[in-house]
PyMOL commands that place a pseudoatom at each C-alpha (Angstrom):
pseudoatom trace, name=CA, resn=UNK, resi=1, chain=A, elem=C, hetatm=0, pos=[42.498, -11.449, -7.669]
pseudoatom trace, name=CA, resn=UNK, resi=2, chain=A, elem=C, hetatm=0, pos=[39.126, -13.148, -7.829]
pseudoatom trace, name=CA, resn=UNK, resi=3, chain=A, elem=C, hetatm=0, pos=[35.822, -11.124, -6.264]
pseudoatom trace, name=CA, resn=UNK, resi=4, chain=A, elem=C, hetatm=0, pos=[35.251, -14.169, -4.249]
pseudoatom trace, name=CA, resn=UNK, resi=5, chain=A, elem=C, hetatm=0, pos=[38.819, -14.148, -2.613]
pseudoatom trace, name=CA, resn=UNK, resi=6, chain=A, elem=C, hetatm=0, pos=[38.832, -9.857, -1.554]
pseudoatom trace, name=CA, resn=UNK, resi=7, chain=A, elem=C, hetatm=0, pos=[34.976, -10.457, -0.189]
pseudoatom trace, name=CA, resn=UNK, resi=8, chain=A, elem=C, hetatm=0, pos=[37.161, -13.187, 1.936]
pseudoatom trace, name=CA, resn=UNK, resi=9, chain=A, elem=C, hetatm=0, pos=[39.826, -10.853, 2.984]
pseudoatom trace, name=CA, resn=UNK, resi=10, chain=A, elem=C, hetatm=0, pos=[37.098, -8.489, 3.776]
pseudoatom trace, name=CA, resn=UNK, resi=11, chain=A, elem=C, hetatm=0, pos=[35.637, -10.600, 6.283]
pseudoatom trace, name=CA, resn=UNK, resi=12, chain=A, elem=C, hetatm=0, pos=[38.970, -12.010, 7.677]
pseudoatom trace, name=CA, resn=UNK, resi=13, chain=A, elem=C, hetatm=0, pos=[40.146, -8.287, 8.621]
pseudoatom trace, name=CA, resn=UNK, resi=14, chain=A, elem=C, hetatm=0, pos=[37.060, -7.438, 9.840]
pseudoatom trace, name=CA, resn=UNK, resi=15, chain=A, elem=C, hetatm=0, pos=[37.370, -10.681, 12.260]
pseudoatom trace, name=CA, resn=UNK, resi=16, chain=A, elem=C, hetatm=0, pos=[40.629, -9.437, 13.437]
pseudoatom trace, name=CA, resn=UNK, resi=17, chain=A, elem=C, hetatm=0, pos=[39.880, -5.958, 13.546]
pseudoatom trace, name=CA, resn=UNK, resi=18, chain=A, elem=C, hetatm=0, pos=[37.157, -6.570, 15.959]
pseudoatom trace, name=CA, resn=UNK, resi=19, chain=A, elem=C, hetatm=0, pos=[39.059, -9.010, 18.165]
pseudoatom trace, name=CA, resn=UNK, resi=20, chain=A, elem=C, hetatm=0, pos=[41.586, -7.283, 18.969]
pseudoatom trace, name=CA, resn=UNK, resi=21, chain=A, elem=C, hetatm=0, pos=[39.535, -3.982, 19.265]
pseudoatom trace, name=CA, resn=UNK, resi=22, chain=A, elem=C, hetatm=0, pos=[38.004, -6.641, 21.872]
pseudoatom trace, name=CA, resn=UNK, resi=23, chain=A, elem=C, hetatm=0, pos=[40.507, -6.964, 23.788]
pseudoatom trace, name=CA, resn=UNK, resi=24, chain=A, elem=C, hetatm=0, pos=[41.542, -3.445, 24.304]
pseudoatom trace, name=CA, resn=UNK, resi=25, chain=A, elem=C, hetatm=0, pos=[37.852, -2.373, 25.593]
pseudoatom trace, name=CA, resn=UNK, resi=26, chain=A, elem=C, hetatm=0, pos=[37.696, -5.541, 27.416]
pseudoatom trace, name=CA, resn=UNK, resi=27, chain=A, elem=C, hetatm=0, pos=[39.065, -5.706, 30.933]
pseudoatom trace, name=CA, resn=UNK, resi=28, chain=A, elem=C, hetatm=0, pos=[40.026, -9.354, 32.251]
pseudoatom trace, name=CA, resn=UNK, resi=29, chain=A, elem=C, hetatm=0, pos=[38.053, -10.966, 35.080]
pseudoatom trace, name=CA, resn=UNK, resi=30, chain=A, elem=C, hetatm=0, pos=[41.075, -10.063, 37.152]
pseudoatom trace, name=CA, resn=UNK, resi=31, chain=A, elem=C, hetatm=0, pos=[40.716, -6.651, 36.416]
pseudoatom trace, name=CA, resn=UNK, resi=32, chain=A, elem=C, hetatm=0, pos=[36.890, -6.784, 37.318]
pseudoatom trace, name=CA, resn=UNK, resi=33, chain=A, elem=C, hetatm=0, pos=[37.297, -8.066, 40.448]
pseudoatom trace, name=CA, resn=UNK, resi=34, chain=A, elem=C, hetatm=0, pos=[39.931, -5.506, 42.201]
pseudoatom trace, name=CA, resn=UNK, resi=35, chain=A, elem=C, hetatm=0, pos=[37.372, -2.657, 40.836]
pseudoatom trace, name=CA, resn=UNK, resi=36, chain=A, elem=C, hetatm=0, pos=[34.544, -4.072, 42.905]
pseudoatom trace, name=CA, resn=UNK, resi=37, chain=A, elem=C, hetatm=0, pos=[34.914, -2.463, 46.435]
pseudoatom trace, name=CA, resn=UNK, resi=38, chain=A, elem=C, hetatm=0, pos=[36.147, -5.045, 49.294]
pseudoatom trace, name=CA, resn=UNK, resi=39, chain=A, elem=C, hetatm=0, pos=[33.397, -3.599, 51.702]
pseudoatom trace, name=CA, resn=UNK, resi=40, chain=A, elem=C, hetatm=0, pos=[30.595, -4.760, 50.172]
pseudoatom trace, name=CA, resn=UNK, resi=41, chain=A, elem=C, hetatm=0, pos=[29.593, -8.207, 51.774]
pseudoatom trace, name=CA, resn=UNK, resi=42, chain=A, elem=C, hetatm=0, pos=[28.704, -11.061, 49.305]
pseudoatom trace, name=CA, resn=UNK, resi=43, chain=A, elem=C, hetatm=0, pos=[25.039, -11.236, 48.226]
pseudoatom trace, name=CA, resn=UNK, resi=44, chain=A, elem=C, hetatm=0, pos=[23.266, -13.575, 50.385]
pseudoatom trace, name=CA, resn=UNK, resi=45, chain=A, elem=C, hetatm=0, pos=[20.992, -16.909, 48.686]
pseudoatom trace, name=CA, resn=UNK, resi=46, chain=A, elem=C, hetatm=0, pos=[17.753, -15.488, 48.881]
pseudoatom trace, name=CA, resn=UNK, resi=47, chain=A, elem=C, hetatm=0, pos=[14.751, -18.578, 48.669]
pseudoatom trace, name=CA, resn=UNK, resi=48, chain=A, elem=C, hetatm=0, pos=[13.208, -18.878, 46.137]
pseudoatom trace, name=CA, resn=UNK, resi=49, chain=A, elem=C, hetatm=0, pos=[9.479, -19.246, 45.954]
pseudoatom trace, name=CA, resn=UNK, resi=50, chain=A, elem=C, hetatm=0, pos=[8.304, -22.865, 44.637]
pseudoatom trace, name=CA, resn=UNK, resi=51, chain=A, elem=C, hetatm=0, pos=[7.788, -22.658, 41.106]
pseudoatom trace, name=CA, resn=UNK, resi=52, chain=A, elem=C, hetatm=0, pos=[5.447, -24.977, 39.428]
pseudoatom trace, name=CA, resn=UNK, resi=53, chain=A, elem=C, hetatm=0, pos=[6.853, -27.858, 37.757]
pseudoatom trace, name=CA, resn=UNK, resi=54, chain=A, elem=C, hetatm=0, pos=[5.454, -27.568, 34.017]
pseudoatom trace, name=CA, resn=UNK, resi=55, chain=A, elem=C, hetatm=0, pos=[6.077, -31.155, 33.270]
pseudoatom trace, name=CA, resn=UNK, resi=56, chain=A, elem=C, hetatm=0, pos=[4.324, -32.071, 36.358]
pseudoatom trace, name=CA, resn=UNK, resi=57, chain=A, elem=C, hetatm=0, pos=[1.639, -29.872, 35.365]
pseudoatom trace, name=CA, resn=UNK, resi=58, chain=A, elem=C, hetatm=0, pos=[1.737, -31.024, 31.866]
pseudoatom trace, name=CA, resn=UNK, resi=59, chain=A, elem=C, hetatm=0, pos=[1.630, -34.897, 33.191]
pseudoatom trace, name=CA, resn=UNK, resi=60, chain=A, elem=C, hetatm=0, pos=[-1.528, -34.280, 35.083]
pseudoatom trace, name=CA, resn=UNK, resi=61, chain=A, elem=C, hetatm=0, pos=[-3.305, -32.493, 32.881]
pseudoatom trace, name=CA, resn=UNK, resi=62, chain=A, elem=C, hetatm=0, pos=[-2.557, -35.351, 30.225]
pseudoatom trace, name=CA, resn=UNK, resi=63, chain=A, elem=C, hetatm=0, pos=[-3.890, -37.825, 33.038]
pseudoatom trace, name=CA, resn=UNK, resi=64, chain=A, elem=C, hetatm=0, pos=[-7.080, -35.676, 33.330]
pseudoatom trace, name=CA, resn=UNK, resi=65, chain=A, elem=C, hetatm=0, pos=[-7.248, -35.488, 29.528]
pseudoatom trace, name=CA, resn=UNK, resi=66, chain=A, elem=C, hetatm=0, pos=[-7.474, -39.478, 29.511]
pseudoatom trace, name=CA, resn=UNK, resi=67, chain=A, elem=C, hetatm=0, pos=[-9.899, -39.832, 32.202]
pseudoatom trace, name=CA, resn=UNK, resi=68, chain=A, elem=C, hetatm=0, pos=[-12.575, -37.636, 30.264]
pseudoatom trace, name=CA, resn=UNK, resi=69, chain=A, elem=C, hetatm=0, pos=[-11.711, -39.931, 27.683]
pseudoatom trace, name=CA, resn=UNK, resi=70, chain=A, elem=C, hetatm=0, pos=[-12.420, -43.034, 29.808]
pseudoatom trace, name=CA, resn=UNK, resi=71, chain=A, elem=C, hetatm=0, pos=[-16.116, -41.710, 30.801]
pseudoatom trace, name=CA, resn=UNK, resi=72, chain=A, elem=C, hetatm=0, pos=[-17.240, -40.581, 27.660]
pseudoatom trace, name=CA, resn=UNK, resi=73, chain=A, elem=C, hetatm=0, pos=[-16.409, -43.973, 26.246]
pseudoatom trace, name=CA, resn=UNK, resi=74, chain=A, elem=C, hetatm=0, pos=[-17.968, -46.018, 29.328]
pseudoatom trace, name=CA, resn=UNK, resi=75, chain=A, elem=C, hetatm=0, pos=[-20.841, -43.717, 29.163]
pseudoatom trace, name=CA, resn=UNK, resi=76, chain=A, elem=C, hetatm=0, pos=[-20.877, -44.448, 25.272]
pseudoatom trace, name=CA, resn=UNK, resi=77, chain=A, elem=C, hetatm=0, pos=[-20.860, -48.181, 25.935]
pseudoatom trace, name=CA, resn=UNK, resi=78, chain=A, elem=C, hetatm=0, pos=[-23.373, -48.354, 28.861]
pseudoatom trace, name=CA, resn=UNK, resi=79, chain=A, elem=C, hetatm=0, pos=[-26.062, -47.410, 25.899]
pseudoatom trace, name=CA, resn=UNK, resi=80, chain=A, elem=C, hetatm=0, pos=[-24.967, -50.275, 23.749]
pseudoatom trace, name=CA, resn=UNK, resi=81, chain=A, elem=C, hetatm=0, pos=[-27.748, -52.697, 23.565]
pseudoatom trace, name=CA, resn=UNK, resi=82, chain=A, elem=C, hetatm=0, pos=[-25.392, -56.326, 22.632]
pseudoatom trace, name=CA, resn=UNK, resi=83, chain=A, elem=C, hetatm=0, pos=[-26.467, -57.906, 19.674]
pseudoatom trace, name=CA, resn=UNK, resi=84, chain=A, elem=C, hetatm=0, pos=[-27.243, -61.776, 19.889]
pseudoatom trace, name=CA, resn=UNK, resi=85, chain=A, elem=C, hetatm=0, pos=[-23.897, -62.534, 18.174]
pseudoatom trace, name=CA, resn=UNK, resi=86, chain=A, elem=C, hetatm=0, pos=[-21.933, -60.377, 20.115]
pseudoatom trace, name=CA, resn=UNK, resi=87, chain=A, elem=C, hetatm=0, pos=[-20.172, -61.873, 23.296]
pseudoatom trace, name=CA, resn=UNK, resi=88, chain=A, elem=C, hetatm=0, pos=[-18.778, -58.354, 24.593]
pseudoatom trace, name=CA, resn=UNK, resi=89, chain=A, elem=C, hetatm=0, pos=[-18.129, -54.845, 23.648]
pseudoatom trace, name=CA, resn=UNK, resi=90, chain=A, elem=C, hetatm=0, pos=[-14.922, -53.280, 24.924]
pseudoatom trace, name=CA, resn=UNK, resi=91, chain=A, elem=C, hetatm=0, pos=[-12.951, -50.084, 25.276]
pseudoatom trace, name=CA, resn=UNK, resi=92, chain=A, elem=C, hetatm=0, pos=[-9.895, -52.112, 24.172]
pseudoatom trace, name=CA, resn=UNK, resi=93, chain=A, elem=C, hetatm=0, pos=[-7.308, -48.408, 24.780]
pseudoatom trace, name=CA, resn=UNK, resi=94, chain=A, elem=C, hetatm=0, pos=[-8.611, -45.215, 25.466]
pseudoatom trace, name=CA, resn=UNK, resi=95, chain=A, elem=C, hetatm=0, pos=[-6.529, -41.765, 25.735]
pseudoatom trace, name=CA, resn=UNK, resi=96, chain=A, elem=C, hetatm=0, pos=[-7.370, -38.303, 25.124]
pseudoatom trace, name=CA, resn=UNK, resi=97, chain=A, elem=C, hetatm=0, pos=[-8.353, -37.833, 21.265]
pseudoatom trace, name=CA, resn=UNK, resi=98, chain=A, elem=C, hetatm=0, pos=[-7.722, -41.984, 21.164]
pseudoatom trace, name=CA, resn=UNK, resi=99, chain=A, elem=C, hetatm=0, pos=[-10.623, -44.785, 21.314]
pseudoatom trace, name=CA, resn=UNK, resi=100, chain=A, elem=C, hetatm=0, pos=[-10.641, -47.930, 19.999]
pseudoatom trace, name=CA, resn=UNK, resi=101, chain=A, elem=C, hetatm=0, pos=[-13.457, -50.329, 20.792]
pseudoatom trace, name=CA, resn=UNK, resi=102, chain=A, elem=C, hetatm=0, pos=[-13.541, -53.904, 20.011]
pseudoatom trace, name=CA, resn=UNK, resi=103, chain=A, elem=C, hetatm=0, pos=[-16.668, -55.758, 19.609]
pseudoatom trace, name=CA, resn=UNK, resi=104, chain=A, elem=C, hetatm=0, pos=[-16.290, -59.592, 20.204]
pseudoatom trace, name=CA, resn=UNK, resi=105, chain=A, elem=C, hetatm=0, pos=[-18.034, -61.879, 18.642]
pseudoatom trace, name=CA, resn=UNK, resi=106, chain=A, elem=C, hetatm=0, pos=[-19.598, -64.939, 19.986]
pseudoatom trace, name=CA, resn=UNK, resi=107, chain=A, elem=C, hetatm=0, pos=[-20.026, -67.211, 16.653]
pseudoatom trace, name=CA, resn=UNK, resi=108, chain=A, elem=C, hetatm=0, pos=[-18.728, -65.674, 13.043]
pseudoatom trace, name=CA, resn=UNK, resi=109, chain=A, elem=C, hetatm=0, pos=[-20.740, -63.013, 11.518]
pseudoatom trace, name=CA, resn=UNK, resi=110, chain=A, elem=C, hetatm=0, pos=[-22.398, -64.222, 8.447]
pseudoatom trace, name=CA, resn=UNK, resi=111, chain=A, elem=C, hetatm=0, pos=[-20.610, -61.679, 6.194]
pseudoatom trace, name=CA, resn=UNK, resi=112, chain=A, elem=C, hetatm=0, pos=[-18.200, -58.075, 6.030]
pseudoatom trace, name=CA, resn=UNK, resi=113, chain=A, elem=C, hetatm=0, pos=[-21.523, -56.404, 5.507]
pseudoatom trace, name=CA, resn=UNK, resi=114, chain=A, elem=C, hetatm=0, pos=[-22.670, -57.274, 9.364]
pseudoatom trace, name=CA, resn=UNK, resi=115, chain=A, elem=C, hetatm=0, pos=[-19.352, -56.345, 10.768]
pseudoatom trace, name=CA, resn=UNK, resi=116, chain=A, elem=C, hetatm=0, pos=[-19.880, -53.459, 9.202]
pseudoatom trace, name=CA, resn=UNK, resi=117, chain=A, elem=C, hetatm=0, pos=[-23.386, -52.302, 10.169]
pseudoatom trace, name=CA, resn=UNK, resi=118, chain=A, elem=C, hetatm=0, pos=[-22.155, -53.853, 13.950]
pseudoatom trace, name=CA, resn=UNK, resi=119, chain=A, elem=C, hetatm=0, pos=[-19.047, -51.384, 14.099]
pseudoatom trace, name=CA, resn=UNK, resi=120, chain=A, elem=C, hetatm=0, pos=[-20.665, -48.564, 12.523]
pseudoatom trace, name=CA, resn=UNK, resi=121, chain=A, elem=C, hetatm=0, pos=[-23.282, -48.747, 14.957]
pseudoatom trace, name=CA, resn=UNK, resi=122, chain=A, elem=C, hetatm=0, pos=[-21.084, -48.564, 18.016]
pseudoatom trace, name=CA, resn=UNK, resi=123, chain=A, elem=C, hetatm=0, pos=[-18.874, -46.010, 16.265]
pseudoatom trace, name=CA, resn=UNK, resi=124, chain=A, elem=C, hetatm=0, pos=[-21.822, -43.606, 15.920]
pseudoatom trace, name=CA, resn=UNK, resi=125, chain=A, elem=C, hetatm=0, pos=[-22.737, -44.339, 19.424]
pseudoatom trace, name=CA, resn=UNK, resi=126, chain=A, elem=C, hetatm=0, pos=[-19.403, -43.501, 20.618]
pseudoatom trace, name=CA, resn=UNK, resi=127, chain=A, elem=C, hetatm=0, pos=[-19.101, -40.229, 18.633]
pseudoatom trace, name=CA, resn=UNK, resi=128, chain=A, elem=C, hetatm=0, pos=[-22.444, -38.930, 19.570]
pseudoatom trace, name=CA, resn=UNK, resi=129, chain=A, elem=C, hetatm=0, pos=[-21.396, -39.441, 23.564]
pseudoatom trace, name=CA, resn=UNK, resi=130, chain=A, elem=C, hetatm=0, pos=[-17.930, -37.381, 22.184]
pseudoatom trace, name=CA, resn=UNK, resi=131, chain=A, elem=C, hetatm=0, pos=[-19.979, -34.597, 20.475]
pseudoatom trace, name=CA, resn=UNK, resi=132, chain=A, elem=C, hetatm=0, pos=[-22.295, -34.555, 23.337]
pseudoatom trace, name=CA, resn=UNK, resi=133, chain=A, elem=C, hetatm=0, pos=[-19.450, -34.266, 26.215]
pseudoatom trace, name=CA, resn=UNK, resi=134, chain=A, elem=C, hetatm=0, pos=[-17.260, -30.954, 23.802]
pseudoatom trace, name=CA, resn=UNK, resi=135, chain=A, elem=C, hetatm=0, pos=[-14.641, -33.401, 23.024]
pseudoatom trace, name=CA, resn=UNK, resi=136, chain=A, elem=C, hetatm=0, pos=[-15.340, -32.914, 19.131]
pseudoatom trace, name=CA, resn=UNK, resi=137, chain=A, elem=C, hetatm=0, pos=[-15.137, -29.565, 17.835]
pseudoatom trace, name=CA, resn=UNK, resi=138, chain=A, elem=C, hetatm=0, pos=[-13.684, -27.926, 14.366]
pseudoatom trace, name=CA, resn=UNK, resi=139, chain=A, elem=C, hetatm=0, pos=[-10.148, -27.053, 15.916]
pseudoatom trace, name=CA, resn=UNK, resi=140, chain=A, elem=C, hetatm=0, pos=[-9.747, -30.751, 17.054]
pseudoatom trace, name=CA, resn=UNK, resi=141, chain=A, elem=C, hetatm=0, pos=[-8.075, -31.912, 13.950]
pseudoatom trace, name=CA, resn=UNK, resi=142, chain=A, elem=C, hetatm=0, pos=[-6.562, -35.230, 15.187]
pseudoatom trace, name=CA, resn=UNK, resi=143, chain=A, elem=C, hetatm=0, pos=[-8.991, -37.674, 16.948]
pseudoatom trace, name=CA, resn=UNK, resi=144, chain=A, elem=C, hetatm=0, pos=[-8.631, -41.969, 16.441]
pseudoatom trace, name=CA, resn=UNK, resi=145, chain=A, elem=C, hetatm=0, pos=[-11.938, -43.386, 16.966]
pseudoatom trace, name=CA, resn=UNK, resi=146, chain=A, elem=C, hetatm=0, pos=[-11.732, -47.045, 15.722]
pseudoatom trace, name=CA, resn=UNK, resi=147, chain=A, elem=C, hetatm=0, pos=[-14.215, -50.008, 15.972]
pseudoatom trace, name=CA, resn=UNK, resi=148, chain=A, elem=C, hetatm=0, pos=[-13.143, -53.468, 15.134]
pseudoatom trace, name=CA, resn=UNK, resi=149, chain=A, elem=C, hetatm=0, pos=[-15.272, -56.574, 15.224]
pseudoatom trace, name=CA, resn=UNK, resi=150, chain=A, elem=C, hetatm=0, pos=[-13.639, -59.884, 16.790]
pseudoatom trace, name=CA, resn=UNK, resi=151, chain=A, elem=C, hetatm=0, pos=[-13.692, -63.195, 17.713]
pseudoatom trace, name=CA, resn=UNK, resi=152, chain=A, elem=C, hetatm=0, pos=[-11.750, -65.538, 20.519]
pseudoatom trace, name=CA, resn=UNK, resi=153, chain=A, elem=C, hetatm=0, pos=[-10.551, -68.984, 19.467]
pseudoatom trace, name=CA, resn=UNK, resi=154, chain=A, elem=C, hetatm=0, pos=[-7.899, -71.651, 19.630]
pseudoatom trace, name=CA, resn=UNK, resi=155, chain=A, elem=C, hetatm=0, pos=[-5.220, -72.173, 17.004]
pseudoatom trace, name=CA, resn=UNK, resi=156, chain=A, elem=C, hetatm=0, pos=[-4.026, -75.513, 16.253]
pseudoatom trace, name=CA, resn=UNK, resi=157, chain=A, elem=C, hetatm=0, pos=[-2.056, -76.423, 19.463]
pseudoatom trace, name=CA, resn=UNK, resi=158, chain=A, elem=C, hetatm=0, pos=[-4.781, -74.717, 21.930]
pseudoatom trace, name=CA, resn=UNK, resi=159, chain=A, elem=C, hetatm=0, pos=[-2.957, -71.265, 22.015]
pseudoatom trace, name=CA, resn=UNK, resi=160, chain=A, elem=C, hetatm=0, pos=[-5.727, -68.700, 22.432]
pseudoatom trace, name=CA, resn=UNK, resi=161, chain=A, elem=C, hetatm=0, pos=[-6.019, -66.518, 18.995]
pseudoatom trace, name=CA, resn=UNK, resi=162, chain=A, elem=C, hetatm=0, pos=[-8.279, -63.830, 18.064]
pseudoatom trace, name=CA, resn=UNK, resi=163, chain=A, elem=C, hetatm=0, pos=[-9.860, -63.488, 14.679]
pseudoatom trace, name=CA, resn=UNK, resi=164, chain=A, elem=C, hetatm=0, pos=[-9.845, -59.794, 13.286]
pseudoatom trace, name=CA, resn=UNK, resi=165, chain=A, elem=C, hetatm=0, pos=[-13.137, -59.944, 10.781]
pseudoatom trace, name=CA, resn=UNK, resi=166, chain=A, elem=C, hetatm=0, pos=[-12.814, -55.676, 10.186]
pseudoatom trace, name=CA, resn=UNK, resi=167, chain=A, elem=C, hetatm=0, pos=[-12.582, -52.074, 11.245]
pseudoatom trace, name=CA, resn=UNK, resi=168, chain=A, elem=C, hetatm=0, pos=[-14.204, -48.798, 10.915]
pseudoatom trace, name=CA, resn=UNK, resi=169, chain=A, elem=C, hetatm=0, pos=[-12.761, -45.819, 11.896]
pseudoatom trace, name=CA, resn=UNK, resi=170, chain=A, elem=C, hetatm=0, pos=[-13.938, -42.550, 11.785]
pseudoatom trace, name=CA, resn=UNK, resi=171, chain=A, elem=C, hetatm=0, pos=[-12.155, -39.570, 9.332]
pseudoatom trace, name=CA, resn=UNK, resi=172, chain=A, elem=C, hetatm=0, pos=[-12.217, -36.107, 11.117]
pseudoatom trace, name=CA, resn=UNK, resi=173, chain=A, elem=C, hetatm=0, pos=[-11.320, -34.616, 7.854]
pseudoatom trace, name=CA, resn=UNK, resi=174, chain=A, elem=C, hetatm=0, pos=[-14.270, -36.103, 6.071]
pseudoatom trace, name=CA, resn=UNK, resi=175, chain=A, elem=C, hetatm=0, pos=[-16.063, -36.390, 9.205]
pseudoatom trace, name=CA, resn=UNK, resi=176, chain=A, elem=C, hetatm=0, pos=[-17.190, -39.837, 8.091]
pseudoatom trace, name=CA, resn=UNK, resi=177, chain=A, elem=C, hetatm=0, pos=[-17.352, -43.736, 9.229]
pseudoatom trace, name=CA, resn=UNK, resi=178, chain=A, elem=C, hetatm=0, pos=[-14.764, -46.087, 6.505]
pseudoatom trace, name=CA, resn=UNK, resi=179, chain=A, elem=C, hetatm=0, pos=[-15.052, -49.516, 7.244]
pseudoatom trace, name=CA, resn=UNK, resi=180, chain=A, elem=C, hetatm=0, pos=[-12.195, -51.894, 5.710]
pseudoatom trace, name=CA, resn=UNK, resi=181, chain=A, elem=C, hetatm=0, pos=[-12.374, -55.792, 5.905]
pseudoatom trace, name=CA, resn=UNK, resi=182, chain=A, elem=C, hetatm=0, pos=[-9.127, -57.599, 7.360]
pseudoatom trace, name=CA, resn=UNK, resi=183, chain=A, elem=C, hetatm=0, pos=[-8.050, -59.799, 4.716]
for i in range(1, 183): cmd.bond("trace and resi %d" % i, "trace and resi %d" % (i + 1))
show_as sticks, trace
zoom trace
């Protein structure tokens, strides 16, 4: 006979040695119930003091987390002095550890080289108001802080479009700004 097939009877009598050794200790529910003494009264429902609901909890502070969020970039943005080609700059969606800003553009830039200097400008602004509010620190490994530049305008049958001219974004890793042209 193979190893492989005694290791198996091995375990298969040890299986059934145990089961039934099981249910000889074992004493049905039956059996459980006429040893408990009939005078004792049934244990009453106690109440039960309110416990905190952690997804509640969690919820809120999440909300909380996103408010900070939402000053630090509105502070961030108050400082913004708009360039004469820019119509607007906006918090487009901000969260906790999530920003992105849009700058929109009144008439095209003249090249990716002032989109680039325009969102790496607000970018820095932004992170400075983070770093300046504790919302940047080394065990804060995940954090989207992206700054794209814009434009409103009609396509062909009036439908309002928007024109994406680039984006910088900022690289906790590398702690640095990379800017990348739309194509």
């Amino acid at each position: 006979m193979s190893k492989l097939k005694k290791v198996g009877l091995w375990v298969l009598g040890i299986f059934v040695g145990l089961t039934i050794l099981g249910g000889i200790i074992g004493e049905s529910p039956e059996a459980q119930q006429a040893a408990t003494p009939a005078e004792y009264p049934p244990v009453a429902a106690q109440p039960v003091a309110a416990v905190a609901d952690p997804e509640a909890e969690r919820k809120a502070a999440k909300e909380q987390a996103h408010e900070r969020a939402r000053a630090i970039s509105a502070k961030a943005l108050e400082g913004i002095k708009l360039a004469p080609k820019w119509e607007s700059v906006e918090a487009r969606k901000v969260e906790a550890d999530y920003y992105h800003v849009v700058i929109w553009y009144k008439r095209d830039p003249s090249s990716y080289g002032e989109v680039e200097r325009d969102t790496k400008e607000v970018a820095r602004a932004l992170l400075r108001e983070i770093q300046s509010a504790g919302a940047l620190d080394e065990k804060n490994y995940f954090m989207v802080v992206a700054v794209s530049g814009r434009m409103k305008e009609k396509g062909e049958t009036g439908r309002d479009m928007v024109r994406l001219f680039g984006e910088t974004t900022y690289d906790i890793s590398k702690d640095s700004l990379k800017f990348k042209p739309s194509a």
